[in-house]
N, C-alpha and C positions, 0 to 999 in steps of 0.2 A: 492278677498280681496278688491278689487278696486269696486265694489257695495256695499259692507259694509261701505267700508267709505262714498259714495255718498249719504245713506240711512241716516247715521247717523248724516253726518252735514246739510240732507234737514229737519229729526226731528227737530233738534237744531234751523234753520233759521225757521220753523215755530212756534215755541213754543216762540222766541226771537219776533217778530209778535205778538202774542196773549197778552206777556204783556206791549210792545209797545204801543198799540190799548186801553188797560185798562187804561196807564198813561192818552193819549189823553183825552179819554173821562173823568175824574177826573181833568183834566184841563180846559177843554173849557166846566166844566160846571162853572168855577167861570169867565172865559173871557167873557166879551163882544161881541156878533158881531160886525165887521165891518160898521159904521153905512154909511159912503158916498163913494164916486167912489175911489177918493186918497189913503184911506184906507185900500179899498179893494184892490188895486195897490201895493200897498208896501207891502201887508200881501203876494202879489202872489211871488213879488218880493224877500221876506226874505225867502218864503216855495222853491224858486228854488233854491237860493244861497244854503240852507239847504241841499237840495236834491243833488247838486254838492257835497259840501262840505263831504254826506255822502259817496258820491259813489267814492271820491278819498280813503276815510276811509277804504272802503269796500276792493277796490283793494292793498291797506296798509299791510291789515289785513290777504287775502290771501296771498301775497307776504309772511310774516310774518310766517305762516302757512306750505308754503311750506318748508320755509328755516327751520323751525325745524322739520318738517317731514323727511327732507333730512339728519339734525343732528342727529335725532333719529335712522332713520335707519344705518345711519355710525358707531355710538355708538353699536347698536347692533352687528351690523357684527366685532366693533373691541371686543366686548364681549364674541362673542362665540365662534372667530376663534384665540381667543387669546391664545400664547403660555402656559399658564401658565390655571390651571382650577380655576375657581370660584365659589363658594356657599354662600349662604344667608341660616344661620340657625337660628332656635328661641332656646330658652335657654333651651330648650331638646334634643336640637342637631339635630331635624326633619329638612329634608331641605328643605329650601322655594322656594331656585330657584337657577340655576346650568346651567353653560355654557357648550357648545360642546365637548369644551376639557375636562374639570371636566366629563361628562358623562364616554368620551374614556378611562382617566387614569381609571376610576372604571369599563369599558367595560359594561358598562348597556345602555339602551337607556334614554336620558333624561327624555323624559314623567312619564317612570318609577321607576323613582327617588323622584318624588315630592312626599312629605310628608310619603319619609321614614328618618329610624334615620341612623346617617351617621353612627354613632359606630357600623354600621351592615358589615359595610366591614373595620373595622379595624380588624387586626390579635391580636388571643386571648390574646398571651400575651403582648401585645400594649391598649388592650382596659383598665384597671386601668390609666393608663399614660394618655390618648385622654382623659377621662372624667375628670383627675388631670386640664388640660389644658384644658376644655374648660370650667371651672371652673373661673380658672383663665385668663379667658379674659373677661366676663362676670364682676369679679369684679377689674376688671383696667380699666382704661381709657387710657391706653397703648397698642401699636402694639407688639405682642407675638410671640416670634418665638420657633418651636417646630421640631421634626424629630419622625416619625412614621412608621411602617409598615403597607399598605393594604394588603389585598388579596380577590379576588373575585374567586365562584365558578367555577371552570375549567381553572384557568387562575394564571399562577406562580407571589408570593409575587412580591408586590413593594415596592420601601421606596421613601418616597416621605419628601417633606419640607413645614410645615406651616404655614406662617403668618396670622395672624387674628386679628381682632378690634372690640372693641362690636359698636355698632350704637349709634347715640346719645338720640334712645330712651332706649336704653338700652335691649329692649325687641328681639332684633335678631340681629347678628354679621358675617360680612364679611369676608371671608377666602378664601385665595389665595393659591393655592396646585400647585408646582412645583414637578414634575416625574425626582425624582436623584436615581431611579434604574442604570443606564447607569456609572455613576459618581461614583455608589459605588462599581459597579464592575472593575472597571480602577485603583480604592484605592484599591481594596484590589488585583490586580495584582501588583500594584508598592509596596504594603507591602513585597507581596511575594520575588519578584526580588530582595528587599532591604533587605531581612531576607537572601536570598542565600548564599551569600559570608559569613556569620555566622554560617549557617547551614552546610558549604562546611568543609567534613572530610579533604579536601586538603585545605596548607596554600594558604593562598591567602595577599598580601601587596598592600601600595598603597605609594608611592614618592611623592612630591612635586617638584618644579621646584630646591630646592638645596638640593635636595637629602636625606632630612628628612622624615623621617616614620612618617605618617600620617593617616594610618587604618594598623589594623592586627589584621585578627581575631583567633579565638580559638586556632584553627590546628596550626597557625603559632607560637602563644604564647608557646606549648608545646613544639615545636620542638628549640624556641629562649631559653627556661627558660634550656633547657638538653643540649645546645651547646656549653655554656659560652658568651651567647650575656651580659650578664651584664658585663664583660671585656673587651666588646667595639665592639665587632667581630659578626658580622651579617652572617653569611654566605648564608642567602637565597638572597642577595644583590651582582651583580656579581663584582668584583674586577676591571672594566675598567665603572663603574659608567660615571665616569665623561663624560665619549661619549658618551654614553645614554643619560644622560639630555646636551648634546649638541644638540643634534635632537630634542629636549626638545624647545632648546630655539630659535631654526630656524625653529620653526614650522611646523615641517617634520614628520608625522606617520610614526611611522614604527613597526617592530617587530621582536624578536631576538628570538632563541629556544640554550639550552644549558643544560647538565647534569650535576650535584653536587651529592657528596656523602656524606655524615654527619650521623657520630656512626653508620657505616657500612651499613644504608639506603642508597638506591638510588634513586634520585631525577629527575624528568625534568619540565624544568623552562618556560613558555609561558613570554617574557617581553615583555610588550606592551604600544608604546608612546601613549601618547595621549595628543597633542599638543590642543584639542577643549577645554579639563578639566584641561591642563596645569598639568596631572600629568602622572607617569610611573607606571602601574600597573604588579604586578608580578603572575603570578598562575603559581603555584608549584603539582603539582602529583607522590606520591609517586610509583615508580616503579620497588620496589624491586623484588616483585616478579615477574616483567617482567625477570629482569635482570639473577636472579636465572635459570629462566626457558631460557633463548637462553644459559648459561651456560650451563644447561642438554640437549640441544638441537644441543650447536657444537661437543659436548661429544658422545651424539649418531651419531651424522653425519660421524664425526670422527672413529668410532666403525662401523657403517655401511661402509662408503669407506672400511675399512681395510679388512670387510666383504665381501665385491663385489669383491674386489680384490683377496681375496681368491678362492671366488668361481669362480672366472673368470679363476684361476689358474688350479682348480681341474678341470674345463667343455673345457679346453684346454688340461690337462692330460685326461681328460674320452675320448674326442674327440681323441685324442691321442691311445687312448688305443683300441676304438673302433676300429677303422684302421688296429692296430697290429692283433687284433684278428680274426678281418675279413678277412686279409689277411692270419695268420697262419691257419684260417677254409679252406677257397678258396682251396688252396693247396689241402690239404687230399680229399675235397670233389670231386677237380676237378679228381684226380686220381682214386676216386670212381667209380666217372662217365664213367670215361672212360672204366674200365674193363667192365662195366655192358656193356655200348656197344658194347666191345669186345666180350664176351661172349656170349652177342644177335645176333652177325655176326658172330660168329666163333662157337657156338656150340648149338643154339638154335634148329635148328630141334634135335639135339640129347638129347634134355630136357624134361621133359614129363610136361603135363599142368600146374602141380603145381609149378614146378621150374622153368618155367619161368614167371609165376604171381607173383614171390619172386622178381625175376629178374626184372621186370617190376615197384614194389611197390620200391625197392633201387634205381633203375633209377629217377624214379621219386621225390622221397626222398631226393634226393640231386638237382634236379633242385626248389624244394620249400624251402629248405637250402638257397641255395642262391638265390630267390629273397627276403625269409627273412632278410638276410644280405643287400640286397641292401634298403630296406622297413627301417632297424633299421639305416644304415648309412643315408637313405636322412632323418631322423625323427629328428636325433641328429644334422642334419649338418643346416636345419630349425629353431633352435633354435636363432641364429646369422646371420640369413641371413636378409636381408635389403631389404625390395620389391623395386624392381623398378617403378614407376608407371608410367602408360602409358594410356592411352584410351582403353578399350579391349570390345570385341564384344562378351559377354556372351554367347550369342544365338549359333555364331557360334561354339566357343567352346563345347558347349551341342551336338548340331548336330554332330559334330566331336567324341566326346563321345561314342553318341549312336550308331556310326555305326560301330565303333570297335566293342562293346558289341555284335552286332547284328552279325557279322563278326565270332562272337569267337562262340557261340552258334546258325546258323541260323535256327537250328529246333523249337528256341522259339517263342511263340507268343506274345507278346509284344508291345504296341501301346507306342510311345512317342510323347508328344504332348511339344513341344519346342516353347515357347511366341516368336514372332519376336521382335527386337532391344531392346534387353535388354541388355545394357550395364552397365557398373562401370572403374572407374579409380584403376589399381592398377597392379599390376605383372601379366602379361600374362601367363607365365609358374607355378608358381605359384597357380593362381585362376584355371588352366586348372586340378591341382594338386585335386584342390576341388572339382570340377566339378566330375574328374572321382572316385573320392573317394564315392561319393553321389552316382551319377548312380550309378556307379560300388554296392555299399551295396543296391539300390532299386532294381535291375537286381536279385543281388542274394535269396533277400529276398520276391520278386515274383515268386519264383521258381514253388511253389506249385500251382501255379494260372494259370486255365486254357487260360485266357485273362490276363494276364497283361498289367496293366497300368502306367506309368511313366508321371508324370509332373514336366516340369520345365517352372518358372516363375518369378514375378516381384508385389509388393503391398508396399503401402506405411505404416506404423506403427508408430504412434507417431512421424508425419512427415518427418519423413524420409526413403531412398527406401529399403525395405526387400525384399530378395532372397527367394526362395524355390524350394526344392524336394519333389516333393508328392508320394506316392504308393500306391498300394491298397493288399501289401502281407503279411507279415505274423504280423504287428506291435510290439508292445509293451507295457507293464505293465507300467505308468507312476511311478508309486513307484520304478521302476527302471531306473528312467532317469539319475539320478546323476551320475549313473557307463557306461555311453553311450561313454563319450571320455576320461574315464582314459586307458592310453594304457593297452594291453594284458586284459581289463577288456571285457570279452562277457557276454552277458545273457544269460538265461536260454533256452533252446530249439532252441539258435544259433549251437551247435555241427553238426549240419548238413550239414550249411552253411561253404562253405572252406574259410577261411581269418586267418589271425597272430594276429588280437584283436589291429591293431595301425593305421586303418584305419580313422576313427574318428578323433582319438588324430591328428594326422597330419592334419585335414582338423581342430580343434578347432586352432592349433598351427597358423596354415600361416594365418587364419578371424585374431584371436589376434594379429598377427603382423602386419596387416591391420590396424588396430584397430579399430574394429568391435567386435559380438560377434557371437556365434553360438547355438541354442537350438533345442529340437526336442520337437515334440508331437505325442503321438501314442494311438490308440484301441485296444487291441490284439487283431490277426487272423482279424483286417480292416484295416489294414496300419498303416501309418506313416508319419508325415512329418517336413523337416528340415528347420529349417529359419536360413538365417545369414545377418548379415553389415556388411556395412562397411564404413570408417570413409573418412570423404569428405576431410579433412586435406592433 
C-alpha cells in the first residue's frame, strides 16, 4: 500500500511540473531580460528567496499531509471497529458502503455486501415496515428511529435498532444499526418472571412497610373474596404482623414458614422480609391434599403397627407351637427308635431278609423324622434371629464344608475348587449355614456325574462383591427358578435327591437377613450356579 502512495504523489509532483513550466514560459515571454549585472543580481536573489520560501511550503505541506493521513486512518479504524454497524445506502436501499461490524451483525463478509439491497436480509415479515421506513427518511430531513428484525441464511433472527438520516444530497442516507438481540431476550425474561406471581395457581401477597397490601394476585383474590376479607379479616396475613414489619424496619431479612386452614383448605405460608424492597412478601401453597394424604398415611401406619403386632403375636404362638409339637413327635419317635434297635440286637438273626429291611427302613425313618424337626425348628427360629457380624473367612468355611461332604461319602469323585481369601462381614454360624446348604444341594446334585465338579468363589456385579456355587450336575429348567427357595417346593426329577425341600429357603432367609439377595441360574443336565450378597451395612 505504501508504493501506491509513493507512485501516486510522484504522478501528482510531476504533472504539478509540467504546468508550472507552461505558466513560466507564457510569462517570460512578455518579461524582459535582465538587461545589466544589478539586475541580474537581484533576479538571482528573488529566484533563491523563492526557492526557500517554496521548500519551507513544501515541508508545510507534507507535514499537513501526514497529519490527515494519520486522521484518516483513525477515523477509519474508529469506523469499522465501531460498536454499532454502519451503512451508506442510495435510495433503493443498495448498499454503498458498510463497516466491520454492520458486516458481522449480517454475518457476510464486507466486500460482499457492496451493491446488494439491504431489504435482502430483512425478515419477511419486517420487510413491508424496512421499505415504510426508508421511505420515510429519505423524505425528512430528520434522524429516524425504527426496530426491525434481520436474519441471514444459517444464522438465528436478530432484532436490531435503526437510526438513519438521508445526506444532504439527498441521493443516499446513513444508518447506524445497533444489535438488541441480547436486550430483547433479558425483556422478555423479566416479562416472564413479572407475569409468574399472576400466572402462580398459589396466592402469593405483597406488605409494605405498615403493613398495607399492596400486590395480590388471582389465587389470592379468590381465596380473600370466599373468606370474608371484605369484613376486614385477611387471613393469609399472620396475626403477630406487627413483628414482621418490625424486622421490616431494622433492616433484618428474614423468613418465617407457618400453616393456616381456611373453609377446611389447608395452607403453608413462605413469609419473607425483604428489608432491600422495604416490603414482606407472602407465598401461600395450598396443601390439602398433602394434609389428606399423611391423614391416610398415620391411618395405615397405625393399622400396620396393630398388624405387626399381631403377627408378631401369632409367629411367637407358631414358634410356640412349633416346640410343642416337636417335642410331643420326639417322644413317640424316640421310643420308635428304640425298639427298632431292640429288635435289631435282640432278635435280628431270627428275621429273615425281608423283615429286617422293614426294620432297617423304620429305623431309619425316624432318624430323618428328626433331623426334619430340627431342619423345620432352626428354619422358624432364623426368622428373628439377628446376625452377628464379624469378619468371616468364607474360604475356610467352604474348605470345612467339603471335607465333611467328602467324609460322609468318600467313594465320590468330586473335585472342589475353593478361591482363597474370600471373605464377608456377617454371622459366622450363620453364613457357615449357607455354605453347607449350597455344597451340601451341589454334592447331591452331582451324584450322577462321573467327575464332579464344585466351585466356590468371589466376582464383583454391579460393584459390589457376589458369592458363588457352581456345579456341573444335574441343573435346572429356568422356568423354574421362582419355586427354587419356596420351602417343601422341589423340582421336577429332584425325587431322587434325599433332602426336606427347606434347604434353599433357609439359605434365601439368613442372605435376606444379611440383607443381601440370593438367585440361581441353571442348564438342565449342565449345572447350576448360585449367587448371593450381602449388604456392607
Amino acid at each position: 500500500m505504501g508504493n501506491d502512495k509513493e507512485k501516486s504523489l510522484s504522478t501528482a509532483a510531476t504533472e504539478l511540473r509540467r504546468h508550472a513550466e507552461a505558466q513560466l514560459r507564457s510569462k517570460t515571454a512578455s518579461v524582459h531580460a535582465p538587461r545589466t549585472t544589478e539586475e541580474m543580481h537581484r533576479l538571482v536573489h528573488e529566484l533563491e528567496v523563492h526557492q526557500i520560501e517554496l521548500e519551507m511550503q513544501n515541508a508545510e505541506l507534507h507535514q499537513t499531509r501526514d497529519l490527515v493521513e494519520a486522521a484518516l486512518e483513525k477515523y477509519t479504524d474508529l469506523y469499522d471497529f465501531a460498536p454499532v454497524g454502519y451503512f451508506t445506502l442510495d435510495r433503493s436501499g443498495i448498499i454503498i458502503a458498510v463497516n466491520l461490524t454492520g458486516a458481522g451483525i449480517l454475518g457476510i463478509e464486507r466486500t460482499l455486501l457492496i451493491g446488494r439491497r439491504f431489504g435482502r436480509f430483512v425478515a419477511n415479515e419486517a420487510r413491508p415496515h424496512a421499505t415504510e421506513f426508508l421511505e420515510k427518511v429519505f423524505a425528512s430531513q430528520n434522524k429516524e428511529f425504527s426496530e426491525i428484525t434481520l436474519t441471514a441464511e444459517g444464522n438465528l433472527p436478530r432484532f436490531v435498532q435503526i437510526e438513519a438520516i438521508a445526506s444532504g444530497s439527498g441521493q443516499e442516507c446513513h444508518v447506524a444499526v445497533i444489535d438488541i438481540t441480547e436486550r430483547k431476550r433479558v425483556d422478555a425474561e423479566i416479562q416472564r418472571f413479572a407475569s409468574f406471581p399472576l400466572m402462580n395457581p398459589n396466592p402469593v401477597l405483597e406488605l409494605d412497610a405498615n403493613g398495607q397490601m399492596t400486590f395480590c394476585n388471582p389465587a389470592a383474590k379468590r381465596i380473600l373474596e370466599n373468606s370474608g376479607y371484605d369484613n376486614g379479616i385477611n387471613p393469609l396475613i399472620p396475626q403477630d404482623i406487627q413483628r414482621i414489619l418490625q424486622d421490616l424496619q431494622d433492616n433484618k431479612a428474614d423468613q418465617f414458614f407457618r400453616e393456616i386452614e381456611i373453609d377446611e383448605r389447608f395452607f403453608e405460608e413462605l413469609i419473607y422480609v425483604a428489608p432491600q424492597f422495604q416490603t414482606v412478601r407472602i407465598y401461600t401453597m395450598d396443601i390439602s391434599l398433602r394434609k389428606q394424604a399423611e391423614k391416610v398415611i398415620e391411618r395405615l401406619n397405625t393399622d400396620l403397627a396393630t398388624r405387626a403386632a399381631e403377627l408378631e403375636a401369632a409367629n411367637r404362638e407358631l414358634e410356640a407351637f412349633n416346640y410343642t409339637v416337636a417335642h410331643d413327635l420326639r417322644k413317640p419317635l424316640t421310643v420308635v427308635n428304640g425298639y427298632c434297635q431292640a429288635l435289631r440286637e435282640l432278635c435280628g438273626d431270627k428275621l429273615d431278609e425281608q423283615c429286617n429291611g422293614y426294620l432297617r427302613e423304620a429305623y431309619d425313618g425316624t432318624w430323618r423324622m428328626n433331623r426334619l424337626i430340627d431342619a423345620l425348628l432352626d428354619f422358624s427360629r432364623l426368622g428373628h434371629v439377628e446376625p452377628r457380624r464379624e469378619p468371616v473367612n468364607l474360604s475356610t468355611l467352604a474348605h470345612e464344608v467339603a471335607a465333611e461332604l467328602k467324609l460322609a461319602e468318600p467313594e465320590r469323585r468330586v473335585t472342589f475348587q475353593v478361591a482363597d481369601k474370600v471373605s464377608a462381614d456377617g454371622d459366622a454360624s450363620l453364613l457357615r449355614m449357607v455354605l453347607a446348604n449350597l455344597l451340601g444341594n451341589a454334592w447331591k446334585y452331582t451324584g450322577t456325574q462321573d467327575e464332579g465338579i464344585i466351585e466356590f468363589g468371589t466376582t464383583e456385579v454391579n460393584g459390589r462383591p457376589t458369592y458363588f456355587v457352581r456345579d456341573n450336575g444335574a441343573g435346572f429348567d429356568m422356568a423354574d427358578a421362582d419355586k427354587l427357595f419356596i420351602p417343601f417346593q422341589r423340582l421336577p426329577g429332584a425325587e431322587e435327591c434325599r433332602g426336606f425341600g427347606i434347604g434353599l429357603a433357609t439359605v434365601e432367609r439368613i442372605i435376606r437377613r444379611h440383607g443381601g439377595k440370593v438367585w440361581a441360574e441353571g442348564v438342565l443336565d449342565k449345572g447350576a450356579c448360585f449367587w448371593f450378597t450381602l449388604s456392607t451395612d
